[in-house]
N, C-alpha and C positions, 0 to 999 in steps of 0.2 A: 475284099469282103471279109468282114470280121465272122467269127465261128462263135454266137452270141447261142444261150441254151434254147433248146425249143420253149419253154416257157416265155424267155426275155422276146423271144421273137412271136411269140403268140401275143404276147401284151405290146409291141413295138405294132402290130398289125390292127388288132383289134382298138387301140386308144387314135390311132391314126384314123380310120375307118369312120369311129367314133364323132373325132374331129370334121373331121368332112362332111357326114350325117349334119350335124350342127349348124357350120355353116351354109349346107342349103335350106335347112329347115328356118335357119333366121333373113334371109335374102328372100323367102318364101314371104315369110314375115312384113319384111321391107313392102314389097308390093303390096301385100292386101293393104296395108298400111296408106302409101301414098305414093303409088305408083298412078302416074295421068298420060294420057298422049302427046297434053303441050307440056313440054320441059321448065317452061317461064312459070307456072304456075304452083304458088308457094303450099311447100306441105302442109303449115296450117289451113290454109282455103279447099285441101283436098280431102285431108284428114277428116273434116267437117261436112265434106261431103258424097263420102262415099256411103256405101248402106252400111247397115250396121251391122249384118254376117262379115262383114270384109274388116270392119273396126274389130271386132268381135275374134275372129278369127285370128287377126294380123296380133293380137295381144296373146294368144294363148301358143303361139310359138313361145314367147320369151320363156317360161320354164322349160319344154322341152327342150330347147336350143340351150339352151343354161348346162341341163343334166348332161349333154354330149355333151358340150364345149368343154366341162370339167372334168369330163372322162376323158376327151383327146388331150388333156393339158399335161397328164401323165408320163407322154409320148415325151415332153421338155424332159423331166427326172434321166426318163432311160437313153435319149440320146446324148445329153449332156455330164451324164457320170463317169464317161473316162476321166473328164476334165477336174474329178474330185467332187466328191460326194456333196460335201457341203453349197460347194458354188452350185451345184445338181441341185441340192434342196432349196438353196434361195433361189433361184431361176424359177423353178416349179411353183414355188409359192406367191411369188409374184406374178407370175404367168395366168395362173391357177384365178388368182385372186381379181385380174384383167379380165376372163373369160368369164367369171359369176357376172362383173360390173354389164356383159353386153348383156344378160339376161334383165339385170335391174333398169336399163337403163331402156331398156327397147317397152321393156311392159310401164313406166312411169311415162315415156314417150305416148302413151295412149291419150293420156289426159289432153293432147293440142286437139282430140278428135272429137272434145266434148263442148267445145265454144265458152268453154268457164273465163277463169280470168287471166288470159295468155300472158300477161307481163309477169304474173305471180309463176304461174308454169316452166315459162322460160327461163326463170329466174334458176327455180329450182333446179331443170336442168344443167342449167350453166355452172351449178354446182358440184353436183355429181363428176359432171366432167373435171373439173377441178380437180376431185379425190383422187380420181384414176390416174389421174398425170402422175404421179407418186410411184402406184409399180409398174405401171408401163416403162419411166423410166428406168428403174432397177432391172428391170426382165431386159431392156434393151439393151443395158452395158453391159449384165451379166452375159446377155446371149452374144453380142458381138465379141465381147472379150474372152469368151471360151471359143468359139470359133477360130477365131484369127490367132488365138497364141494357146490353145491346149488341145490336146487330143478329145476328140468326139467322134462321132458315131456320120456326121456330118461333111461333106466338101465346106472346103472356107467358100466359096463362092454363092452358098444358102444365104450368108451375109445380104446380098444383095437384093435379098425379097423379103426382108425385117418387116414384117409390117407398120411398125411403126414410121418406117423411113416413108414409109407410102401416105400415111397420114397427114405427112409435113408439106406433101405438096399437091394433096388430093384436090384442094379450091382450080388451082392451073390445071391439071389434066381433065377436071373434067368439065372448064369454062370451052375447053377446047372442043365438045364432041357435041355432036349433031341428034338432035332431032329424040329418035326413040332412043339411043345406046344411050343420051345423054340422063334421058326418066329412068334408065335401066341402072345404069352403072355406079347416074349418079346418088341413084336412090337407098341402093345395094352397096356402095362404096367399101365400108369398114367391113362387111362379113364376105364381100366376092375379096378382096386380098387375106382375110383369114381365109377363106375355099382355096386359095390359090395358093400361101403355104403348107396347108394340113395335105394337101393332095400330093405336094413336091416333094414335103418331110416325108408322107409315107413311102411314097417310091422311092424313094432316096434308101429306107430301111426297110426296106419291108421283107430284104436278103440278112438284113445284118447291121446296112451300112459299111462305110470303111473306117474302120479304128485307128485314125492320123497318131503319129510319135510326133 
């Protein structure tokens, strides 16, 4: 356990905490959105017909979810500063910069709930996701590459629950599950693996962490 100041450790708890807030409140999100009982049935056809408290609702997480996410993305800077300052600021900023994208991306996601012109829509979105491949990538070699070869705040073995690694093979695990977990998981996907990072990183720190040589 590293001996981190009670401040570093006061912001190491509270951006963590932060984080976690965020992703329930976007997986919150998720559901109103287009959570159904049959798994088969496409978000768009759900989207369009849920009530419109639940449309309504499921859009106005996206900023709140936005403001936490960018305040847990802090938590990247302070675990990843043994490993030099600088690789600490581009990780965070690119991190940082991923974690705004779920907030744009979940409230522009509204528009499938309005029956407008879904090819125009989707289009759009398929954009978006475009931009983001940019620092998701940088935040991922930054973050695995401090981990595995610099001292952090971190076990190298966090490695192993990158979100983004989870990304790459979300379509197969979740062709695999049944039934409710399938609407649940599969609807919730991208912010239940961010809830499942921010909750590890903080236990992982929320002492210190251990400062690897």
């Amino acid at each position: 356990m590293t001996r981190e100041s009670p401040s570093t450790l006061r912001q190491l708890r509270f951006t963590g905490i932060a984080g976690v807030l965020g992703a329930c409140v976007m997986v919150a999100g998720d559901m109103l959105y287009y959570y159904h009982i049959d798994p088969a049935q496409s978000r768009d056809v759900t989207m369009r017909a849920v009530p419109d408290w639940r449309w309504l609702a499921g859009g106005a997480t996206a900023p709140i979810a936005a403001w936490l996410y960018s305040l847990g993305s802090w938590q990247m800077f302070l675990t990843l500063q043994p490993a030099g300052k600088w690789l600490a600021r581009c990780a965070f900023v690119s991190f940082a910069a991923v974690m705004v994208f779920y907030g744009v991306f979940h409230a522009a996601y509204a528009a499938l709930g309005t029956g407008g012109n879904m090819p125009r829509v989707h289009a759009y979105l398929e954009l978006l996701l475009q931009i983001v491949y940019v620092p998701a990538a940088i935040w991922t070699a930054l973050f695995i590459f401090a981990v595995l070869f610099r001292p952090t705040l971190y076990p190298r073995w966090i490695v192993l629950i990158t979100p983004t690694l989870f990304y790459l093979i979300e379509n197969m695990l979740v062709a695999r599950l049944p039934g409710f977990s399938r609407a649940f998981i599969g609807g919730g996907f991208a912010n239940l693996i961010l809830l499942l990072f921010f909750t590890v990183s903080t236990v992982l720190v929320w002492n210190g962490g251990r400062r690897r040589s």
